[in-house]
SEPA-785308 format. One record per residue (C-alpha): residue number from 1; x, y, z. Coordinates in nm, 2 decimals. Layout:
// residues N
@nr NUM | c1 X | c2 Y | c3 Z
...
// end
This chain:
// residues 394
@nr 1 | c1 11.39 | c2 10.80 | c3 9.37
@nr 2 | c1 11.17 | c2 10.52 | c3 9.18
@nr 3 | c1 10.87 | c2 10.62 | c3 9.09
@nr 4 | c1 10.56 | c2 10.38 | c3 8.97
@nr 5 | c1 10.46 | c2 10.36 | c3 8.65
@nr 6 | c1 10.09 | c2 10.34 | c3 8.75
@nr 7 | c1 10.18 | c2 10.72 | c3 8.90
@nr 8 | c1 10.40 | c2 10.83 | c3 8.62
@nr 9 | c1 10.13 | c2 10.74 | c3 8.35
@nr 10 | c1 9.85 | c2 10.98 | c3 8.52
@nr 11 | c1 9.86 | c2 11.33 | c3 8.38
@nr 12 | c1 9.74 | c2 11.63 | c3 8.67
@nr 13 | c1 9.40 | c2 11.73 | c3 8.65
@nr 14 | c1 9.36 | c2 11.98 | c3 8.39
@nr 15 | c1 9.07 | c2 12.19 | c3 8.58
@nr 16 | c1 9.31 | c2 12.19 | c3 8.84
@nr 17 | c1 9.60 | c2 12.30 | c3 8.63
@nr 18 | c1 9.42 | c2 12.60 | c3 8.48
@nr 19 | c1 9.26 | c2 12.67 | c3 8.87
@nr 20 | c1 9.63 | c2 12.69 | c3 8.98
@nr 21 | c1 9.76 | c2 12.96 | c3 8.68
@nr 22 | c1 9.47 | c2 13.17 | c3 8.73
@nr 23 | c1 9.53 | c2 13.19 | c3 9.11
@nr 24 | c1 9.90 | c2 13.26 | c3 9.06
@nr 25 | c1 9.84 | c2 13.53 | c3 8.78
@nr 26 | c1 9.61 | c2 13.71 | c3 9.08
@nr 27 | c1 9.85 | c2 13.68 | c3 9.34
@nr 28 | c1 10.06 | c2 13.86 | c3 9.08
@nr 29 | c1 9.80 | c2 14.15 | c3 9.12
@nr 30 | c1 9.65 | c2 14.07 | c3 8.77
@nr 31 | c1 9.26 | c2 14.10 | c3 8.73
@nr 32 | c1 9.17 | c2 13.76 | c3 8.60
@nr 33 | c1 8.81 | c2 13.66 | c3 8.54
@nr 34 | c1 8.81 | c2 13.27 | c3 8.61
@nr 35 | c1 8.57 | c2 13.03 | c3 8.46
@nr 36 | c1 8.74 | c2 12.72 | c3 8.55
@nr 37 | c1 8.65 | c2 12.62 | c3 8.91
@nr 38 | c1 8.38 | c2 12.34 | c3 8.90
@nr 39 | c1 8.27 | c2 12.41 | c3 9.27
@nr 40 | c1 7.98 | c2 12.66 | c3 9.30
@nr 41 | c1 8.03 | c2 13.02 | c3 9.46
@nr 42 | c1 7.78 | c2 12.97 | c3 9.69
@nr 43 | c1 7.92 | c2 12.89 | c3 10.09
@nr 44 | c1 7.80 | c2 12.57 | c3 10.26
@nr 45 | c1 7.47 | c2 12.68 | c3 10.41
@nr 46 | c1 7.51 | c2 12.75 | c3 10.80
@nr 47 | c1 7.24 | c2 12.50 | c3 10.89
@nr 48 | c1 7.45 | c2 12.20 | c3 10.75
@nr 49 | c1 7.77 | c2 12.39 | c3 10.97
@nr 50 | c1 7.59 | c2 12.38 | c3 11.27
@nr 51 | c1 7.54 | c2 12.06 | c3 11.26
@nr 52 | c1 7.84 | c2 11.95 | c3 11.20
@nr 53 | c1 7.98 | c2 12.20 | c3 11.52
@nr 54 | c1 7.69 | c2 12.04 | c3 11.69
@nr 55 | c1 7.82 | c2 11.65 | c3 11.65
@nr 56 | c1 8.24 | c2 11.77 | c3 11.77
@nr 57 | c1 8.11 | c2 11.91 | c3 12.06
@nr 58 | c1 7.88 | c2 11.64 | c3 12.13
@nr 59 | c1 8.24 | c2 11.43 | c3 12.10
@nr 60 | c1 8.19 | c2 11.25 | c3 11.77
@nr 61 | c1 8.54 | c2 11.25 | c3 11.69
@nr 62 | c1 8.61 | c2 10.89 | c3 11.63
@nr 63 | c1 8.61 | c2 10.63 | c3 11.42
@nr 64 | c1 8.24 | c2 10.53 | c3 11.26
@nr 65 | c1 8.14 | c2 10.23 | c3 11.04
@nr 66 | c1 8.39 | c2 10.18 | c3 10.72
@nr 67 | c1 8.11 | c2 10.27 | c3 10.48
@nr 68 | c1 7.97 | c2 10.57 | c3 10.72
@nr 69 | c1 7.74 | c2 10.54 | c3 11.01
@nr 70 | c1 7.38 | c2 10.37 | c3 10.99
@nr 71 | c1 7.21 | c2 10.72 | c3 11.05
@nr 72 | c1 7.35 | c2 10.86 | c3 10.73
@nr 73 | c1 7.27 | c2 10.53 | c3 10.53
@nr 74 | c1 6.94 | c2 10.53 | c3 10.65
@nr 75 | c1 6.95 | c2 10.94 | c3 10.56
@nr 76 | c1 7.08 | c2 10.83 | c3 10.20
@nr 77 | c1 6.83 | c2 10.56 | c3 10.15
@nr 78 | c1 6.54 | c2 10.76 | c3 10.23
@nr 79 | c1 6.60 | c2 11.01 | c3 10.00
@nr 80 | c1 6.73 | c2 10.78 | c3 9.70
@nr 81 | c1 6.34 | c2 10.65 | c3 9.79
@nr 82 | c1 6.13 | c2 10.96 | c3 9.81
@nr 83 | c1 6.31 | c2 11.17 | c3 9.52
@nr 84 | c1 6.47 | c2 10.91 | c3 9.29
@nr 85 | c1 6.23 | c2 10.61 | c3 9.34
@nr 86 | c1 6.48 | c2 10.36 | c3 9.44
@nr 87 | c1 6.48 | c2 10.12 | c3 9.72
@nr 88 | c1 6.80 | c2 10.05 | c3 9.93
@nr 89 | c1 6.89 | c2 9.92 | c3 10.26
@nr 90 | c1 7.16 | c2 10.06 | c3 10.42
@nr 91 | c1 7.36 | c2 9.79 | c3 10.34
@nr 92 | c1 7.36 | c2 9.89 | c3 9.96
@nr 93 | c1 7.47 | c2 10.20 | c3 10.03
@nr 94 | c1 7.86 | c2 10.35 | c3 10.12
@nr 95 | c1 7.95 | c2 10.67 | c3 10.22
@nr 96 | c1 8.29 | c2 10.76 | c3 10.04
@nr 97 | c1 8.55 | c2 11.04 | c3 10.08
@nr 98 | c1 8.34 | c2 11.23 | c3 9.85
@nr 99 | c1 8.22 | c2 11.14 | c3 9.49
@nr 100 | c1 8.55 | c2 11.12 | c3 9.30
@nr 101 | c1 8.62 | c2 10.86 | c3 9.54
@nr 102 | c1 8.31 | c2 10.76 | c3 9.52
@nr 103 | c1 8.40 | c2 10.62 | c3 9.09
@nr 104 | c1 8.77 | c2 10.50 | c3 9.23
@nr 105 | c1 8.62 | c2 10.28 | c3 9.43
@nr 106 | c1 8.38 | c2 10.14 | c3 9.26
@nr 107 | c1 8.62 | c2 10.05 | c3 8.93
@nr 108 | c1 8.84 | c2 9.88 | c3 9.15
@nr 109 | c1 8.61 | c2 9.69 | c3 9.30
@nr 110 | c1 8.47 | c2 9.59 | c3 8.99
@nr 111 | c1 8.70 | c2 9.56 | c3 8.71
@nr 112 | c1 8.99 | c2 9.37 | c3 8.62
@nr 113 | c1 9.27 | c2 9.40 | c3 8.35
@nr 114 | c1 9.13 | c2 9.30 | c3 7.97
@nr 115 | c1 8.80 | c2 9.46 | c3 8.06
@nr 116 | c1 8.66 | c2 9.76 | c3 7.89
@nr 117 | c1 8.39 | c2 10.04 | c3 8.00
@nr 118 | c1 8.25 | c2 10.23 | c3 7.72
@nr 119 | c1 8.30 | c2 10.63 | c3 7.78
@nr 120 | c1 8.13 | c2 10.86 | c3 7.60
@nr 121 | c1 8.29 | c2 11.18 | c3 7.52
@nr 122 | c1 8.33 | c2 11.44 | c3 7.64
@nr 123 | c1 8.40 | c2 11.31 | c3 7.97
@nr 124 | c1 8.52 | c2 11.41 | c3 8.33
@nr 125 | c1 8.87 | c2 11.42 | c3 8.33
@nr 126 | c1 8.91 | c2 11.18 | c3 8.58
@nr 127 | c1 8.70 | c2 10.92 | c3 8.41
@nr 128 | c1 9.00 | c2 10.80 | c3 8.19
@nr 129 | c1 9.22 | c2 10.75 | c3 8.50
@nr 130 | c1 9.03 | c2 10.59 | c3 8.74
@nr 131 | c1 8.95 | c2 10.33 | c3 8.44
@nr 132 | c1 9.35 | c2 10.33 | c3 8.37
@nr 133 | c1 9.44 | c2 10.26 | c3 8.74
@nr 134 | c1 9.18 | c2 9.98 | c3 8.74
@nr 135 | c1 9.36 | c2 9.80 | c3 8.47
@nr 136 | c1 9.12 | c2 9.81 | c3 8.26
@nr 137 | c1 9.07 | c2 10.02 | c3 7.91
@nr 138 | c1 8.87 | c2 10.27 | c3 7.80
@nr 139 | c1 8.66 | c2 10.28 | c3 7.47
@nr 140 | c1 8.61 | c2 10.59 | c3 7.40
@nr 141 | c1 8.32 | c2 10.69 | c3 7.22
@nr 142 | c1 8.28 | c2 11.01 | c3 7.02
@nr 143 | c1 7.93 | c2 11.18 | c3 7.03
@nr 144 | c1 7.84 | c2 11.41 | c3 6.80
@nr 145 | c1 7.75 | c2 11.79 | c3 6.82
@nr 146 | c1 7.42 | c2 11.75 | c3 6.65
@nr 147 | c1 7.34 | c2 11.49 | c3 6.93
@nr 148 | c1 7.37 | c2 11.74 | c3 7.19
@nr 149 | c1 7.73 | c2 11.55 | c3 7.28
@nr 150 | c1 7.51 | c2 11.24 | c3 7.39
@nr 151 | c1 7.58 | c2 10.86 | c3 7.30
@nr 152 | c1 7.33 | c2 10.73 | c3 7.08
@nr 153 | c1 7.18 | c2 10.38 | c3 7.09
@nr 154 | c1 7.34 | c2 10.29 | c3 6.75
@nr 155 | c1 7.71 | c2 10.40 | c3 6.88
@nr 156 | c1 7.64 | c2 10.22 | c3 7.20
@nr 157 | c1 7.60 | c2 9.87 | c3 7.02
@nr 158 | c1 7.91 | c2 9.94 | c3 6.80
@nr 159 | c1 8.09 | c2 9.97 | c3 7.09
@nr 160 | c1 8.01 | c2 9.68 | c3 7.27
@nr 161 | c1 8.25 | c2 9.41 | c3 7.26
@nr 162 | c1 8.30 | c2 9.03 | c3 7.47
@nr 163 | c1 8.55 | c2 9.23 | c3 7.67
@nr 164 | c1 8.29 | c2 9.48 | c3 7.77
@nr 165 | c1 8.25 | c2 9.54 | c3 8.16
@nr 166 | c1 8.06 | c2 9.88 | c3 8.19
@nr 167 | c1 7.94 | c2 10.17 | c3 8.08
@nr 168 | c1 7.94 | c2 10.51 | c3 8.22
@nr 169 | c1 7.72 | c2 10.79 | c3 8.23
@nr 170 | c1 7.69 | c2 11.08 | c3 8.36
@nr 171 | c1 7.37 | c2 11.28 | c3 8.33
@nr 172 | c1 7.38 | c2 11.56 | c3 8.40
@nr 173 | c1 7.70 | c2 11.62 | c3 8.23
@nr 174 | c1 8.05 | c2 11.74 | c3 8.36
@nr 175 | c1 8.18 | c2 11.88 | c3 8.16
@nr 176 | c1 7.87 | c2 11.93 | c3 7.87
@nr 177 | c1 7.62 | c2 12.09 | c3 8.10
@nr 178 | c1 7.37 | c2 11.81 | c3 7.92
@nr 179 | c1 7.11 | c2 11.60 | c3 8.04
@nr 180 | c1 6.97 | c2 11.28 | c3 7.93
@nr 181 | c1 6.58 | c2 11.27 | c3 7.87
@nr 182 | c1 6.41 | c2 10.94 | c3 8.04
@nr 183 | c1 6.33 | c2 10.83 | c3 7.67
@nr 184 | c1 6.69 | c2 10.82 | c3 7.59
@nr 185 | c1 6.80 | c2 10.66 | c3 7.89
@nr 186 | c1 6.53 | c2 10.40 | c3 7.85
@nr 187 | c1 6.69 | c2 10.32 | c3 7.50
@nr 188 | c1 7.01 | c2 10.28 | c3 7.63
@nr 189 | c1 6.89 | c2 10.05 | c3 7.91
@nr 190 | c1 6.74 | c2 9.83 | c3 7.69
@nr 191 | c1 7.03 | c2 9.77 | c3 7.44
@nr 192 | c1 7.19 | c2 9.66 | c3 7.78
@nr 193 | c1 6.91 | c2 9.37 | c3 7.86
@nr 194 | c1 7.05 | c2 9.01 | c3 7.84
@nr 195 | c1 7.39 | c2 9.14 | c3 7.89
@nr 196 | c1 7.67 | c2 9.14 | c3 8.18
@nr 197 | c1 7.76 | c2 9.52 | c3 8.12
@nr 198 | c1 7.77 | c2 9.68 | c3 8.45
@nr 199 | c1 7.61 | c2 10.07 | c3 8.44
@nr 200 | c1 7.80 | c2 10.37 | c3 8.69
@nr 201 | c1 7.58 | c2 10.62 | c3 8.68
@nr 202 | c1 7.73 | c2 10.96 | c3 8.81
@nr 203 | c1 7.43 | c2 11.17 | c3 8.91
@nr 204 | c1 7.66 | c2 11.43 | c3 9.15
@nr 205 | c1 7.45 | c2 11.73 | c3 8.90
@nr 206 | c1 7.07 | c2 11.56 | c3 9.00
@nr 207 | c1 6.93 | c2 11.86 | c3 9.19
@nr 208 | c1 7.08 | c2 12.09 | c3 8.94
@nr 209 | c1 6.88 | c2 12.12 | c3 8.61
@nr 210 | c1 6.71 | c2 12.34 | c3 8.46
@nr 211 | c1 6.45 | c2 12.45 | c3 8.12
@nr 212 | c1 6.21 | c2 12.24 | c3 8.25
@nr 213 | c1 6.44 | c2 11.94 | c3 8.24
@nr 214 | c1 6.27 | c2 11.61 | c3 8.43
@nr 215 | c1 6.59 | c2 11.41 | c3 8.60
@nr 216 | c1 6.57 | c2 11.03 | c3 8.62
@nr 217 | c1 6.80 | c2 10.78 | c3 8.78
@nr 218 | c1 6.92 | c2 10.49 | c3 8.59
@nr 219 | c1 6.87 | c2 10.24 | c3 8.83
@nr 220 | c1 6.47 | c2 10.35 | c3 8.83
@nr 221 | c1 6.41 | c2 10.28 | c3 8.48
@nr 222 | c1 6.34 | c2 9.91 | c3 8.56
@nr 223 | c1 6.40 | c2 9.63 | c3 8.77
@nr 224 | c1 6.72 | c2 9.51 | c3 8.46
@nr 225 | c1 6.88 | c2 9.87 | c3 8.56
@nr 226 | c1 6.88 | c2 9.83 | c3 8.89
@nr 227 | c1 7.03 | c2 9.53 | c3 8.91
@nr 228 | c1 7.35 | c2 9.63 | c3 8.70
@nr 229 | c1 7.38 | c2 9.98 | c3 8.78
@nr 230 | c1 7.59 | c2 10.13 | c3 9.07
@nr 231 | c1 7.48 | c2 10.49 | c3 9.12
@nr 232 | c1 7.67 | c2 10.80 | c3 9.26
@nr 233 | c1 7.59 | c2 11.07 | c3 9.43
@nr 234 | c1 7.65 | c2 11.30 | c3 9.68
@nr 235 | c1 7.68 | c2 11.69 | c3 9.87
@nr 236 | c1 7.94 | c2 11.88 | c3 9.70
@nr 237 | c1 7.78 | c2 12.04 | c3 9.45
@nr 238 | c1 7.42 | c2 12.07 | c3 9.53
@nr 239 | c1 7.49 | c2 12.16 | c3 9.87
@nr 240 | c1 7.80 | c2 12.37 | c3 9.82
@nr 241 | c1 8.04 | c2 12.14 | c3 10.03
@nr 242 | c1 8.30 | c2 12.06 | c3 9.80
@nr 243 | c1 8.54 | c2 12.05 | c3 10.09
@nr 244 | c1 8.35 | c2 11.82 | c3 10.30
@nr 245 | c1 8.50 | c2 11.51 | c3 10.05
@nr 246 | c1 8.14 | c2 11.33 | c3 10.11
@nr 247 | c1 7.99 | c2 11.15 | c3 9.86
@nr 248 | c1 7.80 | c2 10.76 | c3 9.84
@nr 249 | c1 7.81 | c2 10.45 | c3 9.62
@nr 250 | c1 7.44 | c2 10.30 | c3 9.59
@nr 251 | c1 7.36 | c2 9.98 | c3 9.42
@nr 252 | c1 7.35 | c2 9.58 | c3 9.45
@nr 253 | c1 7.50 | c2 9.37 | c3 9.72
@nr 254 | c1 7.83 | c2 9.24 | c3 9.68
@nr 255 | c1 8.00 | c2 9.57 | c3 9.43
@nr 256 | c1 7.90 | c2 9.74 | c3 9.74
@nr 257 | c1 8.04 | c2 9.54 | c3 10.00
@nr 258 | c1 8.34 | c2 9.51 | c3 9.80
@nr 259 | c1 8.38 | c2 9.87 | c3 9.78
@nr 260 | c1 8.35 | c2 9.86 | c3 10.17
@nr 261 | c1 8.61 | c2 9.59 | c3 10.23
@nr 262 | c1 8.85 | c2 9.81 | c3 10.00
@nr 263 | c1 8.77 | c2 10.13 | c3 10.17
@nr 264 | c1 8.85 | c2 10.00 | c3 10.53
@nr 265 | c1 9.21 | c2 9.94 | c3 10.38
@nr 266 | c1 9.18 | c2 10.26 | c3 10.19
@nr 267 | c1 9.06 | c2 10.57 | c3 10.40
@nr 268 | c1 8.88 | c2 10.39 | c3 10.67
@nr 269 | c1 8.52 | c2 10.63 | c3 10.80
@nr 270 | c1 8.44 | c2 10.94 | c3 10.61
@nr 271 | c1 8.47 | c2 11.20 | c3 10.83
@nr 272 | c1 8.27 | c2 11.13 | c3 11.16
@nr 273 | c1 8.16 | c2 11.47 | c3 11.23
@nr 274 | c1 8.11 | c2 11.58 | c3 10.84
@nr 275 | c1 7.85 | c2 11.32 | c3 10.81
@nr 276 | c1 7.64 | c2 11.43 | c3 11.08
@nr 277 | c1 7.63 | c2 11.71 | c3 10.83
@nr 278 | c1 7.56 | c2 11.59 | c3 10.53
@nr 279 | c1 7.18 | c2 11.41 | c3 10.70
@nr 280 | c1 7.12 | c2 11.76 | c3 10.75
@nr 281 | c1 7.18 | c2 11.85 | c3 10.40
@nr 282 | c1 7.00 | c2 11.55 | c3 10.28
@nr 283 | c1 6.67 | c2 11.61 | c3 10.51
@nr 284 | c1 6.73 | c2 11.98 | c3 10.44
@nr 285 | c1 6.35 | c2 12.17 | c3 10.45
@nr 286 | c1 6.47 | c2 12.52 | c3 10.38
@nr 287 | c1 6.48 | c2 12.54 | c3 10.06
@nr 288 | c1 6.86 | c2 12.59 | c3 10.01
@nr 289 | c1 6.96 | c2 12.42 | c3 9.70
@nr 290 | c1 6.68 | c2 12.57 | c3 9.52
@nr 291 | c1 6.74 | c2 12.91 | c3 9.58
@nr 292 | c1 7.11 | c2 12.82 | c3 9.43
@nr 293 | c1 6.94 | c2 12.62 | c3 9.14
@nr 294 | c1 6.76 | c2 12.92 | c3 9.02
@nr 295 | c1 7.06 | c2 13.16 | c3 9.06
@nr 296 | c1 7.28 | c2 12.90 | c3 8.84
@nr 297 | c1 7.00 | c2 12.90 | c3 8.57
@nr 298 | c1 6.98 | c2 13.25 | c3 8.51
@nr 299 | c1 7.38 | c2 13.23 | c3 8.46
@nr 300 | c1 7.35 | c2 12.95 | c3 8.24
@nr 301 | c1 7.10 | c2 13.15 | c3 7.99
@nr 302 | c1 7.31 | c2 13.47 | c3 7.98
@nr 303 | c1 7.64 | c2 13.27 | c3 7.88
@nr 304 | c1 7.46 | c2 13.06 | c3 7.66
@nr 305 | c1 7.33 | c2 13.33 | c3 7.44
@nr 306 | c1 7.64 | c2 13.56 | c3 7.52
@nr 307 | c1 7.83 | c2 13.29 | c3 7.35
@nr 308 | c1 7.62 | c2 13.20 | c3 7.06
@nr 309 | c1 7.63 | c2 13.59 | c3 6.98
@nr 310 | c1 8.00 | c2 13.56 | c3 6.96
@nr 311 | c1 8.13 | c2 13.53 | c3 6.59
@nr 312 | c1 8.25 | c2 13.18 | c3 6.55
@nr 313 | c1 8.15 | c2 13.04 | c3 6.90
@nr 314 | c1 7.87 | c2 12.78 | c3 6.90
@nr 315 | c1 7.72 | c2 12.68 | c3 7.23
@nr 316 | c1 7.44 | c2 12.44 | c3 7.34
@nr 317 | c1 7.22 | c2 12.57 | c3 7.61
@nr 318 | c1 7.29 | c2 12.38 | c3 7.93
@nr 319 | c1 7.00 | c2 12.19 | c3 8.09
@nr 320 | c1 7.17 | c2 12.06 | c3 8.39
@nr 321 | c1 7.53 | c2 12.17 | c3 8.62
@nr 322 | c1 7.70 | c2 12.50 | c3 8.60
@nr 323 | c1 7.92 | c2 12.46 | c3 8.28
@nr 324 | c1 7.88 | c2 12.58 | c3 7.94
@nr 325 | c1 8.07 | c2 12.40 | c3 7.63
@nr 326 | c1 8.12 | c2 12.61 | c3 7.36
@nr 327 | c1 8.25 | c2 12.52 | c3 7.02
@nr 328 | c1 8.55 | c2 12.71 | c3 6.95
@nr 329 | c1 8.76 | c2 12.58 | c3 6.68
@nr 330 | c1 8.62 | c2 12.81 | c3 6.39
@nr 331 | c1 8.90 | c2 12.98 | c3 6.54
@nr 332 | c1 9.17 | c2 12.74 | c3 6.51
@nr 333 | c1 9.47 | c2 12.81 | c3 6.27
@nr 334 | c1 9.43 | c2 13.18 | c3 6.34
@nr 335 | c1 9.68 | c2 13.39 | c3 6.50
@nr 336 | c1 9.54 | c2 13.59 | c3 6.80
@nr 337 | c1 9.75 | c2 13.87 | c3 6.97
@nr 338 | c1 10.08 | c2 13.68 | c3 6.79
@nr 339 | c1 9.95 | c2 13.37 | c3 6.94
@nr 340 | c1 9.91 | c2 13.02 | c3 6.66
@nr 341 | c1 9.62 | c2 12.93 | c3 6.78
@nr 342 | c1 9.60 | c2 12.52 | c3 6.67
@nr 343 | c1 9.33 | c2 12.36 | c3 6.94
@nr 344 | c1 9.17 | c2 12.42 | c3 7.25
@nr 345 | c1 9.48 | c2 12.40 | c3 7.45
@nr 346 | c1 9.66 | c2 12.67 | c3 7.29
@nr 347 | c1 9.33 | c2 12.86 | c3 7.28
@nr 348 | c1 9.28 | c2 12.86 | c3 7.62
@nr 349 | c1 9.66 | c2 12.96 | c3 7.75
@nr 350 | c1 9.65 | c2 13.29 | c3 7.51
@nr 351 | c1 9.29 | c2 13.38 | c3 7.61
@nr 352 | c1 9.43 | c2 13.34 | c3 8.00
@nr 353 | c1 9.79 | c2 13.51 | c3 7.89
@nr 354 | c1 9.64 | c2 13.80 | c3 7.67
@nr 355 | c1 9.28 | c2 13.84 | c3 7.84
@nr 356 | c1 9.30 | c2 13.72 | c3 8.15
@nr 357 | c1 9.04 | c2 13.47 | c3 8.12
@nr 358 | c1 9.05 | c2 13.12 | c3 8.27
@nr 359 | c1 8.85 | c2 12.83 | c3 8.03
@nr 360 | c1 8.94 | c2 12.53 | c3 8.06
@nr 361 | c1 9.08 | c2 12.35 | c3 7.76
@nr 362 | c1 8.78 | c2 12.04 | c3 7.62
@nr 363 | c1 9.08 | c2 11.81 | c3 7.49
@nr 364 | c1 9.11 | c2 11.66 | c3 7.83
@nr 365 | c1 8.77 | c2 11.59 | c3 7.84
@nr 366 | c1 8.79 | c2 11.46 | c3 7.54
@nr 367 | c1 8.65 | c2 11.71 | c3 7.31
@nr 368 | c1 8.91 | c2 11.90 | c3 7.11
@nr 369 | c1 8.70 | c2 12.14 | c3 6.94
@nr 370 | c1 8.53 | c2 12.27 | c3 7.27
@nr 371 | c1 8.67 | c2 12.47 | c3 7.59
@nr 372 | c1 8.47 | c2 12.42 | c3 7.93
@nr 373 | c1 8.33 | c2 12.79 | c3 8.13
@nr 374 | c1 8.14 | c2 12.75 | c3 8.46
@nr 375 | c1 7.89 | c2 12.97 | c3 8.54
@nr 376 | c1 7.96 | c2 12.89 | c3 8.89
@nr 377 | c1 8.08 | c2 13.25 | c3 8.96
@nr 378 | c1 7.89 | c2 13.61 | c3 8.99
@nr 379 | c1 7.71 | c2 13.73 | c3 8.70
@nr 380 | c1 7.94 | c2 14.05 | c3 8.74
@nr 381 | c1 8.24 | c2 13.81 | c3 8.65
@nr 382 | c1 8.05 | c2 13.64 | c3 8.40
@nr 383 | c1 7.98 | c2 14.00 | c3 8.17
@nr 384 | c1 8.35 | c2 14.10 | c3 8.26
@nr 385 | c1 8.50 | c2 13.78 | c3 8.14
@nr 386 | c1 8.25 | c2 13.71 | c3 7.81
@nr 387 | c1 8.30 | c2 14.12 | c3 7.74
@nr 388 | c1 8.69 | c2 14.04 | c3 7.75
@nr 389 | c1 8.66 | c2 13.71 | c3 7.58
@nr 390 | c1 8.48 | c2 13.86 | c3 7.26
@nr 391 | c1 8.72 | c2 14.20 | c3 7.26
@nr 392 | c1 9.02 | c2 13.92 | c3 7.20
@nr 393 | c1 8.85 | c2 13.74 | c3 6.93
@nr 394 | c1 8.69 | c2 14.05 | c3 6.77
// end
């Protein structure tokens, strides 16, 4: 059977390829210490479940408005408002079948084929794709360690071309566990003035930093930012509802409409009943998300300096979402339990096959020399798994 060659020329998600291993070596009865899942440990709080048994039984089963209903827009708005200083009607806003929908959507409804969107590495895995399936091309740029993996003002004007269309950010940083200070966004906003370059700003890691690190949106550094910037949000991390598939699109008029008129062809209304969930999560007064934002920091410390203590591992300490990015390719063209280790690829499989360890690999991402661990995950697993992952190097 024919198959496209838009389909044939997307790899599988290599989180998900490592995720799916791992499971299958447990299922064999192995003991394997997995730091590859990007969802947190943490269940959905039962005050965002009860709503959302409340709104079934009170019969919202059926369809809503295409870019969610006018409750949850209004739910979204406010809080874009009161914690990220932007103002948005409803209209601004959609509601999408969660936040990797969310950057789908918003490149097709934006680019065209010959344009190009600046990605700095490393980068999402999905980043590449969703350009690719937009028909338009990826510039990839390559940070440097000593920047803290963040694009600098002077490699953001050597990448900017006639042909450029956007740039993409995402802060704080999947996989990188980095953040962007306001002063370095402010740079990079105003490199941008006077031009047409679109910004998508994916801010799904806002509510999770941490050392003291002050999060800013994009779109609030100035009235020129707001006006080219489409931002993304949404529950599935902060919130712990990584199967509720919500997330939102905020931003100017017409990329948002357009998103809306391509979504009622796409997927129609995020789920009715799901959303009456997520404006509890969003007006949530308990305190929920902190409680997990203090848990994840004290993770991220202890694999941070577990790591750095590890002969020929070099890690930056993450100031923002649950995943460490450790240097690893001082121990590249080494052989490891009869294993040629040549590049994070190959580095991750033996450490799964030998130690029973799940990283994931950084070349996906973009960054060879690295491999990705999330410290979503008990800090029980965490000793095991570092305590196994220095025995095989040692």
């Amino acid at each position: 059977m024919k198959i496209s060659q838009r389909a044939q020329a997307v790899p599988p998600s290599a989180t998900i390829a490592v995720t799916t291993r791992a499971k299958q070596m447990k299922a064999e009865g192995i003991d394997v210490v997995s730091f590859a899942a990007g969802e947190p440990d943490f269940d959905t709080p039962d005050f965002v479940k009860d709503a959302a048994i409340k709104a079934m039984k009170a019969g919202q089963t059926g369809y809503t408005a295409t870019p969610g209903t006018i409750e949850l827009r209004k739910a979204i708005a406010d809080k874009l408002k009161t914690e990220n200083g932007l103002d948005y009607t409803p209209d601004q806003i959609v509601v999408n079948i969660g936040a990797k929908h969310s950057v789908y959507e918003s490149m097709q409804a934006v680019l065209d084929p010959g344009d190009e969107v600046i990605l700095p590495t490393p980068y999402w895995v999905t980043y590449p794709e969703t350009i690719k399936l937009a028909g338009a091309t990826a510039v990839i740029v390559e940070t440097k360690k000593e920047n803290s993996y963040k694009i600098t003002v002077e490699e953001l004007t050597a990448a900017i071309t006639d042909k450029t269309a956007m740039l993409l950010l995402n802060s704080p940083s999947n996989p990188g566990g980095f953040t962007y200070t306001p002063d370095e966004l402010k740079a990079i906003a105003k490199v941008l003035e006077g031009t047409n370059i679109m910004v998508l700003s994916d801010e799904i890691y806002e509510r999770l930093v941490y050392t003291g690190t002050k999060f800013i949106s994009f779109a609030a550094l100035s009235e020129d930012a707001y006006n080219r910037t489409l931002t993304i949000n949404g529950l599935s991390k902060a919130f712990a509802m990584t199967g509720w598939r919500l997330g939102y699109t905020a931003g100017p008029l017409a990329p948002i409409k357009a998103m809306g008129r391509l979504q009622s062809h796409m997927t129609q209304n995020p789920v009715t009943f799901a959303q009456s969930a997520a404006i509890a999560a969003l007006t949530d007064k308990t305190g929920a998300v902190e409680t997990m934002r203090v848990e994840f920091e004290k993770r991220g410390k202890y694999m941070a300096k577990r790591l750095n203590s590890i002969s020929g591992v070099s890690c930056h300490q993450p100031t923002g979402a649950f995943y460490c990015f450790p240097d690893v390719s001082a121990h590249y063209n080494k052989t490891i339990g009869g294993a040629e280790i040549t590049d994070s690829m190959s580095f991750a499989k033996a450490l799964l096959e030998q130690a029973s360890v799940a990283v994931v690999p950084g070349s996906p991402f973009g960054a060879p020399d690295n491999v990705r661990l999330s410290f979503a995950t008990s800090m029980e697993q965490i000793e095991k798994g570092l305590d196994r992952l220095e025995k095989w190097l040692s």
